[in-house]
Structures are given as C-alpha cells and as structure tokens.
C-alpha positions in Angstrom: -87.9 -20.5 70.8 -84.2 -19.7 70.2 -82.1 -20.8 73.2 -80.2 -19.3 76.0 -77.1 -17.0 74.6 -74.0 -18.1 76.9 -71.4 -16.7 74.6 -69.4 -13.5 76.2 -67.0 -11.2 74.7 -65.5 -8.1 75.8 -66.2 -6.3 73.1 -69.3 -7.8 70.9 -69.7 -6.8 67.0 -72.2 -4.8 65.7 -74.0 -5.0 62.2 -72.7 -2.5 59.4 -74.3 0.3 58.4 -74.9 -2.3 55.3 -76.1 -5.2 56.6 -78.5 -3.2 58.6 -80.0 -1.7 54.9 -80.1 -5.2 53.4 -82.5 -6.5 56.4 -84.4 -3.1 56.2 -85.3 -3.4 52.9 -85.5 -7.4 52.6 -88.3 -9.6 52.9 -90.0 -8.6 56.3 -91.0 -12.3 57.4 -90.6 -14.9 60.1 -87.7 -17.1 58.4 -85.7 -13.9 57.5 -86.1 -12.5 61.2 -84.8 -16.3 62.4 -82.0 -15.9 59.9 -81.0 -12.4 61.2 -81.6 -14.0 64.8 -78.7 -16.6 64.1 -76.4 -15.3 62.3 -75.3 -11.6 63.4 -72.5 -11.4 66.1 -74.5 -9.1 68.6 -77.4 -11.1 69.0 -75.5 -14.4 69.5 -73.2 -12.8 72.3 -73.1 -10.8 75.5 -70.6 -8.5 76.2 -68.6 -8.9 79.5 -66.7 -6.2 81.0 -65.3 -7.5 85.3 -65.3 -4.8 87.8 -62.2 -5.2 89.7 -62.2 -7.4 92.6 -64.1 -6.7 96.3 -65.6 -9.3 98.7 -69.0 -9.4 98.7 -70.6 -8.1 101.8 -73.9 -9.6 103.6 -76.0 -6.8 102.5 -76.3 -5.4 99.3 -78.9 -2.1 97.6 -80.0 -3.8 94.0 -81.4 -1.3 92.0 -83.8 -1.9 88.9 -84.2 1.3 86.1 -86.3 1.5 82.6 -83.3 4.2 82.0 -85.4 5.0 78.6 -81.9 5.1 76.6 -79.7 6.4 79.5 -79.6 9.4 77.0 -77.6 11.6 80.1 -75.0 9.4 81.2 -73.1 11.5 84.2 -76.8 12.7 85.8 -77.9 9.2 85.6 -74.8 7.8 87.3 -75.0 10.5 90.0 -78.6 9.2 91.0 -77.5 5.5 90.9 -74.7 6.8 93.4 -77.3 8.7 95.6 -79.2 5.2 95.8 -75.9 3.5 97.2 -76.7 0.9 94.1 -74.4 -1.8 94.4 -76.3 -4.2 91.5 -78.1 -2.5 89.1 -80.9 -3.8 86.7 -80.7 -1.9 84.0 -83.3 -2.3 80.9 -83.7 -0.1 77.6 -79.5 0.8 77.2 -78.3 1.5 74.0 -75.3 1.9 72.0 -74.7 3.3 69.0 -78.2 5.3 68.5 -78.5 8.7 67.8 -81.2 9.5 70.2 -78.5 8.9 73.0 -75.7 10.5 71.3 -74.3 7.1 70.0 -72.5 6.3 73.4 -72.3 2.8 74.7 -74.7 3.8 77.2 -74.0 0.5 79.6 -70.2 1.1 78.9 -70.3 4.3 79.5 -72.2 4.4 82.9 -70.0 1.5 84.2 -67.3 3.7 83.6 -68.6 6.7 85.5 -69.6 4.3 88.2 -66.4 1.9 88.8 -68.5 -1.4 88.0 -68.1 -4.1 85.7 -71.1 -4.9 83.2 -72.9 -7.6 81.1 -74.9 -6.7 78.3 -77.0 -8.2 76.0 -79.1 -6.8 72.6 -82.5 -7.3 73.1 -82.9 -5.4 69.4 -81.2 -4.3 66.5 -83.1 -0.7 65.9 -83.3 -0.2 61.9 -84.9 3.1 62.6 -84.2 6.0 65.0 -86.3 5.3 67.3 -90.6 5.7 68.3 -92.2 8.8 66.5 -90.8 11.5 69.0 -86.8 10.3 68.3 -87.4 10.7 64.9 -88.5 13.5 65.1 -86.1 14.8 66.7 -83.0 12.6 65.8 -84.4 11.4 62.1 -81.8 12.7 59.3 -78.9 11.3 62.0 -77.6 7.5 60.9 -77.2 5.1 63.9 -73.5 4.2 64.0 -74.7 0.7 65.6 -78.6 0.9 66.4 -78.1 -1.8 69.1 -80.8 -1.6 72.2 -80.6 -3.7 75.1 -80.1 -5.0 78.8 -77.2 -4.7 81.2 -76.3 -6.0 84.9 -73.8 -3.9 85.9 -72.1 -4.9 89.2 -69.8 -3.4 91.7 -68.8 -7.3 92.5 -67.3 -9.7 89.8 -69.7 -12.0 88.4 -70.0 -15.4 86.8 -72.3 -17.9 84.3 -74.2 -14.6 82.3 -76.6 -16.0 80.2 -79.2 -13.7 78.0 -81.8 -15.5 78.2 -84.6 -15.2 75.4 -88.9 -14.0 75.8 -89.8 -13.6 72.5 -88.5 -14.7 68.9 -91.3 -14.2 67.0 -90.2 -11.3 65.1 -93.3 -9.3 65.9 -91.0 -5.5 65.8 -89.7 -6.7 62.9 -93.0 -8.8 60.6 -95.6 -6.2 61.8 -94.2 -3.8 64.1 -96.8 -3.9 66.8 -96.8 0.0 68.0 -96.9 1.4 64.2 -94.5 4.6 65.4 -91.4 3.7 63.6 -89.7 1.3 65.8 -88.7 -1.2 63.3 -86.2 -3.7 65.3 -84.5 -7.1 65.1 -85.1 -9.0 68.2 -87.2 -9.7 70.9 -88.0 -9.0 74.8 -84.9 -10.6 76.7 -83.4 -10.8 80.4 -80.0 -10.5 81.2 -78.7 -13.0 84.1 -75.4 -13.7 86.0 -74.4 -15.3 89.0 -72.6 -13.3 92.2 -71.4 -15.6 94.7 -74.3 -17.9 94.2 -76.6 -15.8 94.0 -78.7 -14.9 90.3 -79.4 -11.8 89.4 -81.7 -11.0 86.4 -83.0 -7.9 84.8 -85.7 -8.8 82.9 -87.8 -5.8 80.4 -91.2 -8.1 78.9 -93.1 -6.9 75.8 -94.8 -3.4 76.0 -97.9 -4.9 73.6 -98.6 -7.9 75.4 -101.7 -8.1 77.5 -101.7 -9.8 81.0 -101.9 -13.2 79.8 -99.2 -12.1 77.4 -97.1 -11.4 80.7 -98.0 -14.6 82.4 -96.6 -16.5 79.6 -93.5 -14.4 79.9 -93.1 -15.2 83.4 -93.1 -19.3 83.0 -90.7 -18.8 80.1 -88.4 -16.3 82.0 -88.7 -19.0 85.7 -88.3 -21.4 83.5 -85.0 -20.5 82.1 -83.9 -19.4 85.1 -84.2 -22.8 87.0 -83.1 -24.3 84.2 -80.0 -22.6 83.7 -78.9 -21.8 87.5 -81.2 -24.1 89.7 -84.0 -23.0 92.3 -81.3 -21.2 94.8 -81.4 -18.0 95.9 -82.4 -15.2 92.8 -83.3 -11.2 92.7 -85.1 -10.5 90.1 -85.5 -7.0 88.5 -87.0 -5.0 86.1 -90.2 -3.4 83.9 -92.8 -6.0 83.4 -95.1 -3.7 81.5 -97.7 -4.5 83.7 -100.5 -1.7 82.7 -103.5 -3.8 83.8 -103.1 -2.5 87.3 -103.6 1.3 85.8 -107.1 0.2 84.9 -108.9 -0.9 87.7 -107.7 2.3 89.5 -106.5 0.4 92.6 -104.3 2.0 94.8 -100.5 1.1 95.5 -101.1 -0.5 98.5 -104.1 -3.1 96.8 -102.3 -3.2 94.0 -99.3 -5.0 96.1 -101.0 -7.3 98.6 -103.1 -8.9 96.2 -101.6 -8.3 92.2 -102.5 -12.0 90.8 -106.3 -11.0 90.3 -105.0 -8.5 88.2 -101.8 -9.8 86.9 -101.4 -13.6 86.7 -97.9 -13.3 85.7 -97.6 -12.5 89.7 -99.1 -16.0 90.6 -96.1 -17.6 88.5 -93.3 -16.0 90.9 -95.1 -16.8 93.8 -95.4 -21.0 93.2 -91.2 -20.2 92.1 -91.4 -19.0 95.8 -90.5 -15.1 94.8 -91.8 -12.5 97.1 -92.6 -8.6 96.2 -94.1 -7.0 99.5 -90.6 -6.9 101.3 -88.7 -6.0 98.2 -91.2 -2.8 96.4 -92.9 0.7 97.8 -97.2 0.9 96.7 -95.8 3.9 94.4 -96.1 4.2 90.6 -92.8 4.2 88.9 -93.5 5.8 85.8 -93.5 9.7 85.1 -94.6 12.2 81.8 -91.8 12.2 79.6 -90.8 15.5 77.7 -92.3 16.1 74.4 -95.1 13.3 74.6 -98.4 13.2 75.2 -99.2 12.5 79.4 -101.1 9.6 79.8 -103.4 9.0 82.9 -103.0 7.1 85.2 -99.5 7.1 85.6 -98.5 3.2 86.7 -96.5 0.6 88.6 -94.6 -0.9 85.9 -91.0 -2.0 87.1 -90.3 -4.4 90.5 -87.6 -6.4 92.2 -88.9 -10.2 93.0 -86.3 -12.4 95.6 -86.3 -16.0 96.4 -83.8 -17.4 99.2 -82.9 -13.8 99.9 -84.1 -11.3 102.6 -85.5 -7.9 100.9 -85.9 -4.5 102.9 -85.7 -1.1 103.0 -87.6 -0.6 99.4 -87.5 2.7 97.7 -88.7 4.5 94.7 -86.4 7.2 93.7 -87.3 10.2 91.0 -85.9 10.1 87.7 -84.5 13.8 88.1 -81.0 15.0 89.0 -80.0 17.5 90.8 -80.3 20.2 88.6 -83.7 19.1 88.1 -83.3 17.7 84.5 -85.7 14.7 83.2 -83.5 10.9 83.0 -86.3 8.9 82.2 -89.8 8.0 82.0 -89.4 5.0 84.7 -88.1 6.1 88.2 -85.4 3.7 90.1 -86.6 1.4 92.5 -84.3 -0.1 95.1 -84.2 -2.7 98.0 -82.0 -3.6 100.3 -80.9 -7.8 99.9 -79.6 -10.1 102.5 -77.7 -12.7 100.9 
C-alpha cells in the first residue's frame, strides 16, 4: 500500500490530454497502475487553498455530502448555506470532467461559499464517466478527468494528508462495475487538522462487501492515529455500506446496533468513535435522474466523533429551491463541540 500523500500545492497539475491516451491504451496491469500511481503530479499532491482567517468558535455544523460530481455549483452552495455548514465533507468532486461542465467543482464551491479547501484525486477518469454520463456527455473530451475529495473549511487548517484505501488498481486492471468507468486510482480520505482537532472525509469502495468495508476501516483508523494521534477526530463521509438495505431493518435498528451487520462499525467503536449522537435513523440516498430506481433506498453516508460532543443531527434533501435534483446522496449534518 502506497503511503500517506502530505505534499500540498495551490494549484496541483493535471495529466495531458496525452498522457491520459498513453495509459488508456497501455498495458492495463498492476505495475503500470503503480507506475501511473507514482509518477503523475495529481496523484502525489493535494491541493491547498486557506480561507481567510476567523477564530474558531466552541461549536461548529460539519457537514458530510456524496455531491455525485457537484454538477450545479450555485444550487449546491445555497443548500450548504441553508445547513449553516461550517466544515464540509465533501466526496465525489471533480474537475475537469465533462459531466460537470469541466469546473473545478471544489474550487468553484469554495468560492461561492468564502471557505478555504483541500483536495485530493482519488482517480484519474480516462472515460466520461458510468454508462448514463456517457451517454450523455460521451463525444465531449475531459479537459482534466480528475475525480476526488475535498474538506473545505470556513476556518484555516493545518497537517492535510490524503491518506490512501486502495492501490490495487481494481478501476483500472478490471474495472469492477463494467459501465465505462475506467479510472487511475483508488478509494481515499482527505484529512486536515483545525485547531487540534482532525477532520476526515472518507468515500470507501462502492464493490466491496462488508468485510471489504471492515478492512477499510482499520486501514483508514489506522492512518489516522498514525498520522495525527488518538485526539479528538470527526469523521465523515459515504461508506457504501449497502448491507443494511438488505435485512430491511429500520433506521432506528439499523443505528443502535450496526456491527451485526456492518463490522466495519465495530472498528470505530474500539477507536472510541460514536454515531448515535452524531446521525438521524434516515436513508441518505435518493433516485437519480435518468437511472434505473433501486429499492430499498439506503443509509450510506455518516459522521463518526471521538473526543468531541455531536448533536443536533440532520439529514437534509438533495433539492434546491427551485426544486432541481443535486445528487443522489442527501447532506447530513451535526452539530460538534470541540
């Protein structure tokens, strides 16, 4: 397994248009991934961008969003506003695609929203996207095809660290899904430090199975101790965790007691994490436009503490005001006493 990326820059390179052809059409193997892995600038860096300064205050809302692209920038920054989100979470941002009009999406929402960011590729995308994107967005070139996770912050924040789940290549070798998405990379969390306290969004493997997860959870704790320590940590983000959707339990059940079903949950609690305080019973995903529904809908995304006080927790719809679709995962939120 690769180690921790602690390398920052405020602007971070991506591949040419060229170099992105080369690996499409080299050999599609484990040392070629690993050499890709190594030796391209925006896998081997995160890019930083401080908010200006502001003291932190005892309480602050951390949000956590699957933002499915953040394909509507504005809509999806109004919503964070609504949530009063002073930390946010953020997994599946790109930059450079042409499903989301080739914006820096993470850039971009800072921007809208005053904050500062750190963001990390968790993969390069050599196609346009799953089956639907293409679809829809397959005779358009990525300028950058970059795909990743962001901490954006209203506070400035120190020691980010990307910090790695998955090297094998899998998206790459054998594509696991078989619906386009052919991608450099693997699963990742992003991680800084805000007055001592570390914040992580965290998006694990969508084809892994709940052992698969478990695994992904003493890598991820792991990393985290080893890199900042056992202090105080908030944890958020979309496990994938779609073993609950089939034993039918409800929201509530599926809260008090998860290990049984999830042993990835068992892992936080011996890191001394808690979920009760800090999440609502409700599913937090929703039908996305175009696709087929699948039922059940789940509980796939959480916020985890340790050394912190968590209240007030809230699911919010992925709709804005007009009543437009934002993404497949709704934003969760909790209150944090540091």
């Amino acid at each position: 397994m690769r180690d921790p990326i602690r390398a920052t820059t405020p602007r971070m390179g991506p591949p040419t248009q060229e170099q992105r052809d080369i690996a499409a059409n080299g050999a599609r193997s484990a040392g070629e991934h690993a050499t890709l892995l190594a030796s391209w600038d925006c896998l081997t860096s995160i890019e930083i961008v401080q908010p200006p300064m502001a003291d932190l205050p005892p309480h602050v809302t951390v949000a956590a969003w699957n933002i499915e692209r953040c394909k509507r920038i504005s809509e999806s920054a109004d919503l964070l506003r609504q949530s009063e989100a002073d930390i946010v979470l953020a997994t599946e941002m790109d930059w450079g695609m042409a499903r989301s009009g080739q914006h820096h999406t993470t850039r971009d929402l800072a921007q809208e929203m005053g904050f500062g960011y750190a963001f990390g590729v968790e993969f390069v995308e050599l196609g346009t996207g799953d089956s639907y994107e293409t679809g829809q967005f397959g005779d358009v070139p990525n300028d950058h095809g970059l795909h990743g996770n962001a901490i954006l912050s209203r506070y400035p924040f120190e020691t980010p660290r990307l910090l790695p789940l998955d090297d094998s290549g899998a998206w790459f070798i054998g594509t696991p899904k078989n619906d386009g998405q052919f991608r450099i990379g693997g699963r990742m969390a992003m991680a800084v430090q805000i007055k001592g306290v570390t914040f992580v969004a965290v998006h694990y493997e969508s084809e892994s199975d709940a052992m698969g997860r478990a695994v992904q959870t003493r890598r991820l704790l792991d990393l985290i101790d080893a890199e900042y320590g056992n202090g105080p940590c908030v944890i958020g983000g979309d496990l994938n965790t779609a073993a609950f959707a089939q034993t039918r339990k409800s929201g509530a059940e599926t809260l008090q007691d998860p290990a049984k079903i999830e042993p990835s949950f068992e892992g936080f609690a011996k890191a001394g994490f808690t979920w009760t305080s800090s999440n609502q019973p409700g599913i937090t995903t929703r039908a996305a436009p175009g696709k087929p529904v699948r039922y059940p809908l789940q509980k796939l995304d959480w916020l985890f503490v340790r050394g912190c006080v968590a209240s007030d927790p809230a699911i919010l719809p992925a709709i804005c005001d007009c009543g437009d679709y934002l993404s497949d995962h709704e934003l969760i939120t909790t209150k944090v006493t540091l």
